[in-house]
N, C-alpha and C positions, 0 to 999 in steps of 0.2 A: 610833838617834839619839834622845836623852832632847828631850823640847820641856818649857816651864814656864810657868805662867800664873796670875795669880788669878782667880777668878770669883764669882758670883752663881748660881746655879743653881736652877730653878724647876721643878721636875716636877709637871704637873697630870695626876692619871689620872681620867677620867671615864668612868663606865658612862648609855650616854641609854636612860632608865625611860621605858616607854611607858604604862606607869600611877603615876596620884599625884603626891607631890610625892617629889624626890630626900629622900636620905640623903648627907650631906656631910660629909666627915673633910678633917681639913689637920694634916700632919708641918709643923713652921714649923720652922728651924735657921738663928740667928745666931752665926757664930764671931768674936772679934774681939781677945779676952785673949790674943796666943800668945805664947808663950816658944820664948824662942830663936829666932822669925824675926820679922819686922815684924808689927806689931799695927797692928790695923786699927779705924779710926773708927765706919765703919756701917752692920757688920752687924747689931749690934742692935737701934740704933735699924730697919734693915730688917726687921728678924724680926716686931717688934714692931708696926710699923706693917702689913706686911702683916696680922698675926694680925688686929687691929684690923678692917681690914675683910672679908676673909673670916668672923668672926665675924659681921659685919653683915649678911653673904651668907648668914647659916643654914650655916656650918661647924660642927663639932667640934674645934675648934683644940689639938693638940699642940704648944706651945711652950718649945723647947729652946735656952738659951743658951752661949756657953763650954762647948760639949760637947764629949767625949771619945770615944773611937772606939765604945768600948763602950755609950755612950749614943746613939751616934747612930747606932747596929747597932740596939739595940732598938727606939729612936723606928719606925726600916721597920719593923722586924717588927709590932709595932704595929698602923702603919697597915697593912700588907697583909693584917695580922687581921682588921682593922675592916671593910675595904673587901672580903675574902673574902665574909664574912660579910653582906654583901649587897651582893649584884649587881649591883642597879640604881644603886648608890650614886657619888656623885664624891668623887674623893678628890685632895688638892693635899700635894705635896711641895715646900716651897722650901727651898733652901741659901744662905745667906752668908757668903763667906768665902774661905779661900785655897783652890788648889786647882791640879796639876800636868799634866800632860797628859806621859804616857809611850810610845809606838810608837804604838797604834793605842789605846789609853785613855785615859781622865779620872779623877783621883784629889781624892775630897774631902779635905780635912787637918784632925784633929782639932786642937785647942786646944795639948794638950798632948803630940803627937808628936814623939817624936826621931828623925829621919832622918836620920842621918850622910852616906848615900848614898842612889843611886838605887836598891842592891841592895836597903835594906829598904823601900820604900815601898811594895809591893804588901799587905805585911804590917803597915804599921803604919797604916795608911790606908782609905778606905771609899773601892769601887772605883765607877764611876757605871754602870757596867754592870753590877753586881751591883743595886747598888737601881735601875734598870731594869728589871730581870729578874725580882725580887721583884714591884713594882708589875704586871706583864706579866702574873706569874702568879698575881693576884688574880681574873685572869677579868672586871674591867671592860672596859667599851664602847669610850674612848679613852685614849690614853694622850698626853698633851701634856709637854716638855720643854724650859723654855726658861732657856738658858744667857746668864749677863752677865758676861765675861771683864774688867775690870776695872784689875787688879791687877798689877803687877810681880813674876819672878819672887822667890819668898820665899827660898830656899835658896842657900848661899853657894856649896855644890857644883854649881852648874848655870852656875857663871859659865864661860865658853871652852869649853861643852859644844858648842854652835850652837843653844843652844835658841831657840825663838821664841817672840815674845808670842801670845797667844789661844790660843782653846779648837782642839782636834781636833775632826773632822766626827763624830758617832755614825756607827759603820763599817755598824753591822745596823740600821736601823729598824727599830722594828715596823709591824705594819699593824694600822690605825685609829690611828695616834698621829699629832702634831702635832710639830714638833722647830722651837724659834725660837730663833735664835740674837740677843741683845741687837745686836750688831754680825757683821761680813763674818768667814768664816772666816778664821782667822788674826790679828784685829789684837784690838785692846783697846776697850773702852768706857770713857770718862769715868767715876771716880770721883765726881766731884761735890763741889762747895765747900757746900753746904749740909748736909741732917740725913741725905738721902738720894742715891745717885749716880741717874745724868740717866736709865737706863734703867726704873729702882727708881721713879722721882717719873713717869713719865709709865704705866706700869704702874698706878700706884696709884690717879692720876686716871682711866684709864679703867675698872678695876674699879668704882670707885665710881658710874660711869654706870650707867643702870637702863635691862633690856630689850637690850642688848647680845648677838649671839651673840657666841660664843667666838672664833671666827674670824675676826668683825669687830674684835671688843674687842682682839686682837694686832696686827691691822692697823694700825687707828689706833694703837697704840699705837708701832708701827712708824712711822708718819707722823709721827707728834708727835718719837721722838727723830731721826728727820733732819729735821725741819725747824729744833729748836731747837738743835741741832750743826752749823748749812748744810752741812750734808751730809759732814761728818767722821765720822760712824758710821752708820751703814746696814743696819740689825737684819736679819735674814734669815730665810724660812719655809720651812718644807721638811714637808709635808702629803699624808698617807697616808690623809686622814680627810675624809671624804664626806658625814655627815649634818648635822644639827643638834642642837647642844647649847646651853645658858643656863646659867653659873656663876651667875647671878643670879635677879630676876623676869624671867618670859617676855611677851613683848609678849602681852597677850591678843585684840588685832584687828592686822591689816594697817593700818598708819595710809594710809588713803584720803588720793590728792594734791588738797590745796583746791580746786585751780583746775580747769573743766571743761573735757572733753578737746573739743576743735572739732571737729564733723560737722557735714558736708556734708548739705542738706534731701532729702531720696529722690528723686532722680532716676533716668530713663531707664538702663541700663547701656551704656557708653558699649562700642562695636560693634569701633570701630576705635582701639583705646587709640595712645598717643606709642608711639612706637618707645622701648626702653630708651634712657638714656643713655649715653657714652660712657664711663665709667667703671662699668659692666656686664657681666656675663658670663654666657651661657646656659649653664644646666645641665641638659641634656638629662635624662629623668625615665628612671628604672632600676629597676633590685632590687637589694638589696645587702645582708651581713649585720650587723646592728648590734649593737654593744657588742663584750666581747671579755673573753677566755677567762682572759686573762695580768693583768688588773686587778682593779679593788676588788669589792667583792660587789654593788655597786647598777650594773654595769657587764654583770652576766648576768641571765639567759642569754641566749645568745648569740641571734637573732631574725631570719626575714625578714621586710625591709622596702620596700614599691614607694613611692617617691614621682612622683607626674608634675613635668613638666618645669615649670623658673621662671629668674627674672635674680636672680642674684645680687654685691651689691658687690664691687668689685674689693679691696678693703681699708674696714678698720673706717672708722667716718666720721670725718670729722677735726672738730678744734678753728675750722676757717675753715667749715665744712658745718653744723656747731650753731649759730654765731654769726652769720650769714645769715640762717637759720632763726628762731631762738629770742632774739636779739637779745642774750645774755649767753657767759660761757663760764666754768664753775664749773670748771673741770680745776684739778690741781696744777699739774703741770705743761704749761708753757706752753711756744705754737708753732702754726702754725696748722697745719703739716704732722702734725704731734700725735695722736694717738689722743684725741677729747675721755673723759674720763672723769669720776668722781663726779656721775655721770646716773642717778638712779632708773630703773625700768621703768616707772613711771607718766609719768612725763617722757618716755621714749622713746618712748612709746605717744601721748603730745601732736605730739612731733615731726613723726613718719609723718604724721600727719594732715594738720599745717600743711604739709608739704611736698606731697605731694597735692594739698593745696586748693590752689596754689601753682601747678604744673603741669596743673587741670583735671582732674583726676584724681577718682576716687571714693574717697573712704577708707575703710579699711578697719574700723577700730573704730570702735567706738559704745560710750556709759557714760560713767563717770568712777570714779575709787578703786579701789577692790575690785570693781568691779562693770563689768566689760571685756566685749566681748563681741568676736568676728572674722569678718569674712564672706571669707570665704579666695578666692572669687571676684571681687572689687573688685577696682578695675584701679590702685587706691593702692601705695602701700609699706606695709610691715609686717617685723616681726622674723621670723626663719624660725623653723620649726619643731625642736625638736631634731633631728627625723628629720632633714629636709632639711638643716640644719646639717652631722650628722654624715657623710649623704651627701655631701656637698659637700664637707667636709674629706677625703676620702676617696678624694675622684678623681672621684665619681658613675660614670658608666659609663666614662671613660677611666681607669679605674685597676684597669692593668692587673699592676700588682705591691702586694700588703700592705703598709704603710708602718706604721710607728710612730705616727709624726710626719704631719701633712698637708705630701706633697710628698717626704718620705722619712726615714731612718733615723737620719739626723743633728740633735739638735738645735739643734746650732749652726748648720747652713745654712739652716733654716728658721723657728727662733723667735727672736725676745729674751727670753730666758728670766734663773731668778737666778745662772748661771752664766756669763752675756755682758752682762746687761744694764746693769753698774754701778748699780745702783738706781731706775732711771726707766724713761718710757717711751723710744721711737724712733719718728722721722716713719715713717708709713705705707710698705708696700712695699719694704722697703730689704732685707728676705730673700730666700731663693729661693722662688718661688710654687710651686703644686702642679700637677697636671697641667693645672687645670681655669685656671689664672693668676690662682688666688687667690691673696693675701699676706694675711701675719700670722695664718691660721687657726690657727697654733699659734704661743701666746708674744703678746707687748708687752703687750695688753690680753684681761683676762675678757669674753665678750662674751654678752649678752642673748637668751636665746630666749623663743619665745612660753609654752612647755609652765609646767605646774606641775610641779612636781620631785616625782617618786614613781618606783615600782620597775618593771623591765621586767617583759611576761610573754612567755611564750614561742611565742604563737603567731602563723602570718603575721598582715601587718596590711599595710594599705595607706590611705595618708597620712596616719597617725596623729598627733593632734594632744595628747597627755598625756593625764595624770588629769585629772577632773573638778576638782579641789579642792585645795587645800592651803596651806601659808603659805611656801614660797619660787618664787621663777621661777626656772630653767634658765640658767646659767652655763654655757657651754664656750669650752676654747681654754687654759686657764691663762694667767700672767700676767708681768708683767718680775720680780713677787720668789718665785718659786716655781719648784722643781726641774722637772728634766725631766720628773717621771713625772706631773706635772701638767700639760702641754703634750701630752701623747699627746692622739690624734685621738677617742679612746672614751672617755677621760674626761671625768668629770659631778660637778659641784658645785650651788650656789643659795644664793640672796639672798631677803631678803624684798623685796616689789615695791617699798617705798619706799626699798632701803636704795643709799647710794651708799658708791663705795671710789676709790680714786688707782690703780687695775688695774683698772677695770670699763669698757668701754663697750658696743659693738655694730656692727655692719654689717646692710643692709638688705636685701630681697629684694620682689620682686614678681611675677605671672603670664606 
């Protein structure tokens, strides 16, 4: 079955250099001259504007117009030269222009191709899996990929085929790559009435933000085009990629939150703490092995872990539980049954506190900004630990079968992920819990742990609380716009402490 589409096409391959400053290449390709099928407004002008600011970024800009198949073969070759050629380096591929989608492929369309039929398009065409494969096998760190499906099909012979609008899903990711799609598999993205289409224009304004992760920087970018389409396009991520990278400048400090976090004056340790509340769940203390075999590289090796026993939230906190608390509610989306999100960890970390001082409670941190400390003994709330996190997704000691997923195999019965979740989040609770009768520990929202995000090691440990150090906090859980394999119970991501996102919040725990 032939499917047809146009698109925008954005490949970013990044290697993250652990010394100096990057080495930065960018293929730019706007097509928009074509003969013989509709000509198109602006990809040029896209070509150009992005070159523009990647330029601005400390790229290498290769900027190709009205290319031809043979030009736009060499352009990859090129850059998989450049970016071969040093390793540490990032390198950005973007495409503008028409482009086909045949069985399980995406076909870029030169300028000047004549395709009578679908028989010669493999051949007259640049396959996307082919310059995939090139950029792959440059030997950079990530490979990012983001497609902006646009366009009508261009070809007269595709009319009563059954083709359909938008892009095919990439069938093989790679691992370490990023795959964003402008909009939902399947459908089309606004061209745009102005110089640039609505994907291309809000792309452009968040590259131009300084201090951006990558990851962030797609996010919101993500945010901005469904917000200014009320939600008629709904870009999608699909992320094999675990560390941190900067297309840009890198924040050089943690930006410390102004306001100081409330502690309580040192008193007495209170003997006979409240009973948990009813929206609480003991989770008996175990051993159990953490990370896993089958995922990313910052996911091994695999490790024993004892954590002792704690109460842990029944589900992430809501939008009606912040705003109690905190007097405000910065979420996207709104609801009071809601996963609050777009909550710093430095915020989160104010939270626990006030709500402790609140209940008579001892809190648990002390500090403010970058400068946190935890007394894990205090009868407050606080964010769990990854360990505990992960145990807790996991079963803790009632899990009595390997899951995937926390709660099981499937993750459609247990998360809102970007495969259910229509682009937002869902009230609290409304999946299947796990054995321990948690909900949403996998899917709606990214959730907050204590640790700083660094690499396992492989020996027993017991209640281990992270590295010492570092510039992001501990994400788990995956979120409403990210694939399933982001939703696994052993997978691990990170934020820096100040950063918020519309998929981030947290659920609490205490002794």
């Amino acid at each position: 079955m032939m499917k047809k589409m146009g698109l925008w096409a954005v490949f970013v391959v990044l290697g993250v250099s652990l010394l100096g400053a990057q080495q930065k290449y960018a293929l730019v390709i706007g097509n928009g001259a074509y003969t013989g099928i509709t000509r198109l407004n602006n990809p040029v002008n896209d070509a150009a504007d992005i070159s523009a600011v990647l330029r601005g970024l400390g790229f290498t800009v290769d900027q190709v117009t009205n290319a031809g198949r043979v030009q736009m073969e060499e352009g990859v070759t090129r850059l998989r030269n450049r970016l071969s050629a040093a390793q540490g380096s990032y390198g950005f591929f973007y495409y503008a222009g028409h482009g086909v989608q045949s069985g399980s492929e995406n076909y870029l369309i030169p300028v000047d191709a004549n395709i009578p039929s679908e028989a010669y398009l493999r051949d007259r065409s640049v396959s996307m899996q082919a310059v995939l494969g090139e950029l792959n096998a440059a030997g950079n760190g990530l490979n990012i990929v983001v497609l902006d499906a646009c366009r009508d099909n261009p070809f007269s012979w595709s009319q009563g085929r059954g083709g359909a609008r938008g892009l095919q899903v990439v069938g093989s990711q790679p691992a370490d790559s990023i795959i964003v799609y402008a909009t939902s598999a399947g459908s089309t993205a606004a061209d745009g009435t102005g110089r640039n289409g609505l994907f291309t224009t809000h792309l452009l304004n968040n590259l131009k933000k300084p201090g951006l992760e990558v990851s962030e920087m797609f996010r919101l970018t993500g945010a901005d085009v469904r917000r200014a389409s009320g939600g008629g396009q709904i870009p999608a991520i699909y992320s094999q990629f675990f560390e941190v990278a900067y297309l840009g400048t890198r924040p050089s400090v943690v930006t410390p939150d102004p306001r100081p976090v409330p502690v309580q004056p040192v008193a007495p340790p209170v003997v006979n703490p409240q009973p948990a509340p009813a929206n609480m769940v003991r989770v008996e203390g175990g051993t159990f092995q953490m990370g896993s075999t089958n995922g990313a590289s910052d996911e091994k090796p695999v490790h024993t872990v004892t954590v002792k026993g704690f109460y842990m939230g029944k589900t992430e906190v809501t939008q009606k539980e912040w705003r109690e608390i905190m007097g405000n509610n910065p979420s996207f989306f709104k609801g009071d049954n809601l996963p609050v999100e777009q909550v710093s960890w430095n915020e989160v970390i104010e939270f626990c506190n006030r709500l402790s001082l609140k209940e008579g409670l001892t809190p648990a941190y002390r500090g403010s900004g970058n400068n946190i400390t935890c007394d894990f003994n205090a009868t407050g709330y606080r964010l769990p630990t990854e360990a505990e996190w992960e145990y807790a997704a996991k079963g803790g000691n009632q899990n009595y079968l390997t899951y995937e997923y926390s709660g099981g195999n499937s993750a459609d019965s247990v998360a809102w992920y970007d495969g259910n979740s229509g682009g937002k989040t869902h009230p609290v609770g409304t999946k299947q819990p796990n054995s321990l009768g948690l909900y949403d520990m996998s899917g709606n929202v990214w959730e907050w742990c204590w640790d700083w995000y660094g690499g396992y090691s492989s020996g027993n440990q017991t209640d281990p609380t992270g590295v010492s150090s570092g510039t992001g906090r501990v994400s788990r859980g995956g979120g409403w716009g990210y694939g399933a394999a982001s939703v696994r119970a052993a997978n691990r991501s990170n934020y820096t402490p100040s950063g918020r996102d519309l998929d981030l919040g947290f659920r609490l725990v205490r002794p």
